[in-house]
Every structure is written in C-alpha cells, then in structure tokens.
MDAnalysis code that builds the backbone (N, CA, C; Angstrom):
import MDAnalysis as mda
import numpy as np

u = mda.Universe.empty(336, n_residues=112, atom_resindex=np.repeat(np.arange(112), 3), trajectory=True)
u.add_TopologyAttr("name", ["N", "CA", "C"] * 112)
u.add_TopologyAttr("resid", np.arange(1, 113))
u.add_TopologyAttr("resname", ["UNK", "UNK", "UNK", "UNK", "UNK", "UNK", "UNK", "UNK", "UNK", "UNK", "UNK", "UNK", "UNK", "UNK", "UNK", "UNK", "UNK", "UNK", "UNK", "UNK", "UNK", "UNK", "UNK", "UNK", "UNK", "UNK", "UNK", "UNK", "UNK", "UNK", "UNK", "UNK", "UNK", "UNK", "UNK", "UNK", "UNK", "UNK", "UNK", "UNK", "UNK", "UNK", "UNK", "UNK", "UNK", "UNK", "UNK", "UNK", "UNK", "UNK", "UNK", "UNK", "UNK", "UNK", "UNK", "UNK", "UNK", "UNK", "UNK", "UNK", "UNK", "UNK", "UNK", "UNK", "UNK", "UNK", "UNK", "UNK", "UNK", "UNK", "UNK", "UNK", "UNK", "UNK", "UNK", "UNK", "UNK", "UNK", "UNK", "UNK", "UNK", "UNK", "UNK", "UNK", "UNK", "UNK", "UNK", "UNK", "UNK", "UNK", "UNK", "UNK", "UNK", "UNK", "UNK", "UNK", "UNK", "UNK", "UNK", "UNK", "UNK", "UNK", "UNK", "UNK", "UNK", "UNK", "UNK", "UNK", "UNK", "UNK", "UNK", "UNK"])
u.atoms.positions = np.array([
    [10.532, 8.287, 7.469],
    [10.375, 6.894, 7.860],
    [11.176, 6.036, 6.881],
    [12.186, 5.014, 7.569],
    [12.764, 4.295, 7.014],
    [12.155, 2.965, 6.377],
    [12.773, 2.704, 4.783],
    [11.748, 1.524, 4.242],
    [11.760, 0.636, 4.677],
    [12.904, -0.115, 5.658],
    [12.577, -1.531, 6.805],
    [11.774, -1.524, 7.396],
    [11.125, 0.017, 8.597],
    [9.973, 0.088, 8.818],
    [9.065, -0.176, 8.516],
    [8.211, -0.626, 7.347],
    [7.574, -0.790, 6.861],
    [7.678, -2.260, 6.221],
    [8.566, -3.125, 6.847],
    [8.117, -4.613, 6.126],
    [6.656, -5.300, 6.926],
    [6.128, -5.848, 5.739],
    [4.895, -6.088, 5.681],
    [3.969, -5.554, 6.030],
    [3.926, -4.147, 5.898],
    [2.924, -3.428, 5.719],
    [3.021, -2.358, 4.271],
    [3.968, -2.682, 3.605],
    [4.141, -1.939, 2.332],
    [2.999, -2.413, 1.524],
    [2.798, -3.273, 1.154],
    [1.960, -3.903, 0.246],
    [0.571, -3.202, 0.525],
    [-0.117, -3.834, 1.493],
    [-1.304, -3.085, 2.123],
    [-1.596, -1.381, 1.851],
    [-0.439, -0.723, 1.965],
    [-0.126, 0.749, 1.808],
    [-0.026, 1.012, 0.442],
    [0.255, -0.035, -0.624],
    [0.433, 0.836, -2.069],
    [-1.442, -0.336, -2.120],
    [-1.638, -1.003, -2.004],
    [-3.193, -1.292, -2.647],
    [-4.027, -0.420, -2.043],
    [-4.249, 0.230, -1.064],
    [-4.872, 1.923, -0.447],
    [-4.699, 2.665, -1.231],
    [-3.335, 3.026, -2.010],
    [-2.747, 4.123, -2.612],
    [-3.834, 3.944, -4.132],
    [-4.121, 2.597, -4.390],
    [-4.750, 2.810, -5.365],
    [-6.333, 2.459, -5.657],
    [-6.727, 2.529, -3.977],
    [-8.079, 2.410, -4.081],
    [-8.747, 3.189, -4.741],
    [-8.494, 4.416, -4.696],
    [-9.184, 5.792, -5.238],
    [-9.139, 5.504, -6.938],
    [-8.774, 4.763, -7.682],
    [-8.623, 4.862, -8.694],
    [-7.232, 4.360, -9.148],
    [-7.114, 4.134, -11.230],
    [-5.287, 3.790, -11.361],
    [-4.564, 5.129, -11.363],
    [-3.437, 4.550, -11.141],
    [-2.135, 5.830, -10.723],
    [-0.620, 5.034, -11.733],
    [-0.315, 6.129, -12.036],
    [0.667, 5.830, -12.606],
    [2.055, 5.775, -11.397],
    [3.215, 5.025, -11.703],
    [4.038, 4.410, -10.840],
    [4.300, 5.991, -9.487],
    [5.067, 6.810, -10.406],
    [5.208, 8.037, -9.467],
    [4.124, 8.733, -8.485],
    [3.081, 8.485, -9.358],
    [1.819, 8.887, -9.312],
    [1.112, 8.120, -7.165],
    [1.809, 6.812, -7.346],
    [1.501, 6.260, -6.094],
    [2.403, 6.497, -4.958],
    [3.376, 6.743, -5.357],
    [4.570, 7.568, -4.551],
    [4.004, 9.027, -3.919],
    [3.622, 9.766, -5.065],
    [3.221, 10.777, -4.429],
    [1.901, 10.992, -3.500],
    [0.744, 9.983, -3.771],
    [-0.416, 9.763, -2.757],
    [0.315, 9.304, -1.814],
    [1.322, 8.117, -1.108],
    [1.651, 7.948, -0.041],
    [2.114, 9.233, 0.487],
    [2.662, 10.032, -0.391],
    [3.848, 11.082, 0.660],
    [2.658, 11.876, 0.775],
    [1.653, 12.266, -0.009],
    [0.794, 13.203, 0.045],
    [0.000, 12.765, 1.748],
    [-0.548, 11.558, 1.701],
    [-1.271, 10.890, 2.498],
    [-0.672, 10.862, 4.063],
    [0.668, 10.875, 4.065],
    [1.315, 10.936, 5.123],
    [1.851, 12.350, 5.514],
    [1.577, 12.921, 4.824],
    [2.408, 14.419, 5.583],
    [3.706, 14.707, 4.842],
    [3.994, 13.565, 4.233],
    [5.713, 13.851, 3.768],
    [6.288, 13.294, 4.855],
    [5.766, 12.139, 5.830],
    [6.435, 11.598, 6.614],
    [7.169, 10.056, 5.778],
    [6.152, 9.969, 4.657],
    [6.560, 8.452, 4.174],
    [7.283, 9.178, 2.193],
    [8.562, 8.862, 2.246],
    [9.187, 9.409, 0.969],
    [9.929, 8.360, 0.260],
    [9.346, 7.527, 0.085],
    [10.015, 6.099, -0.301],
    [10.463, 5.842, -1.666],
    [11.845, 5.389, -2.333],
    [12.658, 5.570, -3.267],
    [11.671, 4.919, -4.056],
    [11.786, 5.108, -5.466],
    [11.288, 4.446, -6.518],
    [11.796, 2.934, -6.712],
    [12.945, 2.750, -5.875],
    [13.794, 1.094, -6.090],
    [12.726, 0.393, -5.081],
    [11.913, 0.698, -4.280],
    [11.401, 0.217, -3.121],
    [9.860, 0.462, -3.166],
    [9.484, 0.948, -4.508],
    [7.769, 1.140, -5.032],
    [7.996, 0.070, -6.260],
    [8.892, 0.405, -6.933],
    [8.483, -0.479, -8.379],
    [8.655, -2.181, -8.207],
    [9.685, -2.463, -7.702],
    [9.779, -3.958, -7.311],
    [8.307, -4.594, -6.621],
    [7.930, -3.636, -5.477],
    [6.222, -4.514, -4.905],
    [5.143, -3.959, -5.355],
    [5.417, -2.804, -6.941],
    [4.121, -3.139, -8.056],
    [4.485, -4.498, -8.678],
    [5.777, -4.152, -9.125],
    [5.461, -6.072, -9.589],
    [5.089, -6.842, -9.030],
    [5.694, -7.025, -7.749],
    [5.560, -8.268, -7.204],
    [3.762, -8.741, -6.875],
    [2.584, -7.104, -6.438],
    [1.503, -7.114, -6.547],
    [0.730, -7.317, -7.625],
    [1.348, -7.120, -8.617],
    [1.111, -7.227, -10.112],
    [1.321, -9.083, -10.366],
    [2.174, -9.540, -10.031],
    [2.641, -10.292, -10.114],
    [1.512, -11.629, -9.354],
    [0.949, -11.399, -8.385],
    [0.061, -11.801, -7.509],
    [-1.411, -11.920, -7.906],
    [-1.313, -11.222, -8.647],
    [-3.023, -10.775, -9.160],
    [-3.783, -9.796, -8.113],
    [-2.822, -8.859, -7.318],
    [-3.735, -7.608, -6.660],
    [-4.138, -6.683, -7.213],
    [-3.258, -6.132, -7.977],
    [-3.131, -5.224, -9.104],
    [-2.996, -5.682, -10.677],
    [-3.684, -4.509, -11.932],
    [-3.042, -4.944, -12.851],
    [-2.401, -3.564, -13.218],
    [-1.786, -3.892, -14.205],
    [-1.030, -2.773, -15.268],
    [-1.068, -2.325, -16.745],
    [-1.143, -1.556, -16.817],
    [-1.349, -1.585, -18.223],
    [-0.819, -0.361, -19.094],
    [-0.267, -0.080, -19.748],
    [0.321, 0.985, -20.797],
    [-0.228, 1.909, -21.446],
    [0.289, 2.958, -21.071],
    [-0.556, 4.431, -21.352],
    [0.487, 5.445, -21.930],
    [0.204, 6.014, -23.066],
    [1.309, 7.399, -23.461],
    [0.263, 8.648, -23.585],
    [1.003, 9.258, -22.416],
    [0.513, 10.910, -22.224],
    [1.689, 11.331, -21.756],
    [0.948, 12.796, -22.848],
    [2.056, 13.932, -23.193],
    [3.327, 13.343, -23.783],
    [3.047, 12.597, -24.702],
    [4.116, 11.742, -25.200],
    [5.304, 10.717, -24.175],
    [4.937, 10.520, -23.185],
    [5.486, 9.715, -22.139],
    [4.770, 8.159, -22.055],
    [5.517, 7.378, -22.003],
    [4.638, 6.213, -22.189],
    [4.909, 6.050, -20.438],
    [3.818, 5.957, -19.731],
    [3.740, 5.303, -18.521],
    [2.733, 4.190, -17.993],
    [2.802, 3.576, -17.012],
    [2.306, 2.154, -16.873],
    [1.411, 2.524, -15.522],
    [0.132, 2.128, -15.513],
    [-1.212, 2.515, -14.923],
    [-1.538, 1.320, -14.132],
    [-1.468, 1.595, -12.644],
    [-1.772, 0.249, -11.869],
    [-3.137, 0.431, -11.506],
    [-4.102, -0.279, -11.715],
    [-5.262, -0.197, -10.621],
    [-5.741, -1.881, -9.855],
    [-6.308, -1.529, -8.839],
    [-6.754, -2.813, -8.155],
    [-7.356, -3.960, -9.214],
    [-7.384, -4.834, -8.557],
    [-8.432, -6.134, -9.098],
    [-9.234, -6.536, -7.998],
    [-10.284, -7.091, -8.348],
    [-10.879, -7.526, -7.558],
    [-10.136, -8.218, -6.349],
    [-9.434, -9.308, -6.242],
    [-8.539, -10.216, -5.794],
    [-7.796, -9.263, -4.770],
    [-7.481, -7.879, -5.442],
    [-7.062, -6.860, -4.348],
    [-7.742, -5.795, -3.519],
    [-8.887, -6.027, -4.003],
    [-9.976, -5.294, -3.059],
    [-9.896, -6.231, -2.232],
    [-10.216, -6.966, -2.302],
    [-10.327, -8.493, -0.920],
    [-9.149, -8.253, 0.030],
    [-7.862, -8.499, -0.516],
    [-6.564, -8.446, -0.232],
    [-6.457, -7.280, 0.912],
    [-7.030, -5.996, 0.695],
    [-6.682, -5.050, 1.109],
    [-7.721, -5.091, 2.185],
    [-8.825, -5.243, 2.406],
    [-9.985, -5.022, 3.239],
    [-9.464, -6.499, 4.566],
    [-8.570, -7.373, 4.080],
    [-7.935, -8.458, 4.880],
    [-6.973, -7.534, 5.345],
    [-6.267, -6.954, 4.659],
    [-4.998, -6.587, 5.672],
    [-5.322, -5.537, 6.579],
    [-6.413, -4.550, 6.588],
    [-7.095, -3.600, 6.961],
    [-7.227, -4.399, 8.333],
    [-7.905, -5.391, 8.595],
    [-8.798, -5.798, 9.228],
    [-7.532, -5.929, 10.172],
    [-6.565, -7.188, 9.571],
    [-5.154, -7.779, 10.288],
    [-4.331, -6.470, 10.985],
    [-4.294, -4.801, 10.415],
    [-3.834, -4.220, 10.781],
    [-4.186, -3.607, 12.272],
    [-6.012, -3.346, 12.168],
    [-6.677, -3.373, 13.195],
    [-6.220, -3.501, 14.229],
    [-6.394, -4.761, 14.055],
    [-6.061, -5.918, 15.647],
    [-4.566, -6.358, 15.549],
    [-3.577, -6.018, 14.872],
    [-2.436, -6.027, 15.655],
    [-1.960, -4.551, 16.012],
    [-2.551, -3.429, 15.332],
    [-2.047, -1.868, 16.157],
    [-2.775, -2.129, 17.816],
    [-4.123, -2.537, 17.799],
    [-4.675, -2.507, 18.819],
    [-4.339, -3.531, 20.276],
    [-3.293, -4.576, 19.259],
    [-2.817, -5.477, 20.712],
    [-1.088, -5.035, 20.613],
    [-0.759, -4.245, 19.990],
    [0.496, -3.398, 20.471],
    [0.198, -2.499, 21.415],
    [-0.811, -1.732, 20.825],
    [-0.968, -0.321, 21.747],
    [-1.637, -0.714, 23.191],
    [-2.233, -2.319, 23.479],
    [-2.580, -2.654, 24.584],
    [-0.773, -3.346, 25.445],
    [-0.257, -3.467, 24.861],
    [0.904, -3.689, 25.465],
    [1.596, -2.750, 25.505],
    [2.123, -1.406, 24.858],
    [2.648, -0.462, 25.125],
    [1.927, 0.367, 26.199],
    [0.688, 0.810, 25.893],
    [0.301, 1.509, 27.278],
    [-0.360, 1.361, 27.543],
    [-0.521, -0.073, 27.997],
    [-1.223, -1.040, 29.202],
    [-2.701, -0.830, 29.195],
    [-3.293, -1.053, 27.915],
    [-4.754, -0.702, 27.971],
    [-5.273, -2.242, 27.698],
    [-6.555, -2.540, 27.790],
    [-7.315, -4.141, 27.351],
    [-6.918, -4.609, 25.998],
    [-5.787, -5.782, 25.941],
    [-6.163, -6.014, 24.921],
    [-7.124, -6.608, 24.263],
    [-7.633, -5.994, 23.289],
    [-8.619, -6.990, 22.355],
    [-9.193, -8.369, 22.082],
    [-10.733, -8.148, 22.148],
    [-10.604, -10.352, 21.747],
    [-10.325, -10.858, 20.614],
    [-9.454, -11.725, 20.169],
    [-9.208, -12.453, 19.150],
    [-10.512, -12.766, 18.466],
    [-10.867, -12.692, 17.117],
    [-11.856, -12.550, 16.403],
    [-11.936, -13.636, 15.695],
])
C-alpha cells in the first residue's frame, strides 16, 4: 500500500500503533506492518515527520531512552490522544460504512 493512500488516516493508524503501550520509532513501523500482514511497509521519511507532527500536537509524547547502548526516542499516547484516537475511530466508522453503502449499494447509515 502506497503512502498517498493513506492521507488522513495515517495519524489515527500510528496513535493505535501505540495504544498498547510506548514504542520506539522503528518499533511503530513494525506493529503497523506486523498488524497489517506486511500489507502496510511505510518508509521511515513518512513515520518520523507525523511522530512529530503528533508529538507536536500534544497526542503523543517522547522521550529519550539508551538501550543496548543505542539512544532511542519512546512515543507513548497522552491523554489528549486517547480522545483523539477514539474520535477518529468513531469518524472512521461512519465514513467506511457510507462508502461501502455506496460501493455495494447497501443502507447507508444515519448521521449521528
């Protein structure tokens, strides 16, 4: 899957990635690919820019860690992104469900 595919739904997809707990940068790369099958393999130029930018937001924080003599940087949620994420959850819902009522012609959904 190509990373244009995924505009505006990236964000939503790395604050999931770190519901379970913090992950170090690679570390969330590999739960998406893990999570998807190896259908989603997305460059590190196209994970680290929207930790910042989530970082940047107050969804996530970060913070500095050296193991095994590697200094790496540990994202986990904030509150602000538990919220964040349980909103886009919801938003994702009801727009897969009024696509898939227009692709194959099933009821769409009531506006909530």
């Amino acid at each position: 899957m190509r990373a244009e595919e995924l505009k505006g739904h990236l964000d939503a997809m790395l604050l999931a990635a770190l519901e379970g707990g913090p992950r170090h940068g690679y570390a969330v790369i590999e739960a998406l690919r893990a999570g998807t099958g190896g259908r989603l393999d997305l460059p590190t130029g196209t994970i680290y820019p929207a930790l910042r930018r989530l970082e940047n937001a107050g969804l996530i924080a970060g913070s500095w860690s050296v193991v095994t003599g590697r200094r790496r940087r540990y994202y986990r949620l904030t509150p602000a992104g538990q919220r964040a994420l349980a909103g886009r959850r919801a938003d994702w819902r009801d727009f897969a469900a009024t696509v898939s009522a227009v692709l194959e012609g099933g009821p769409c959904p009531d506006p909530a």
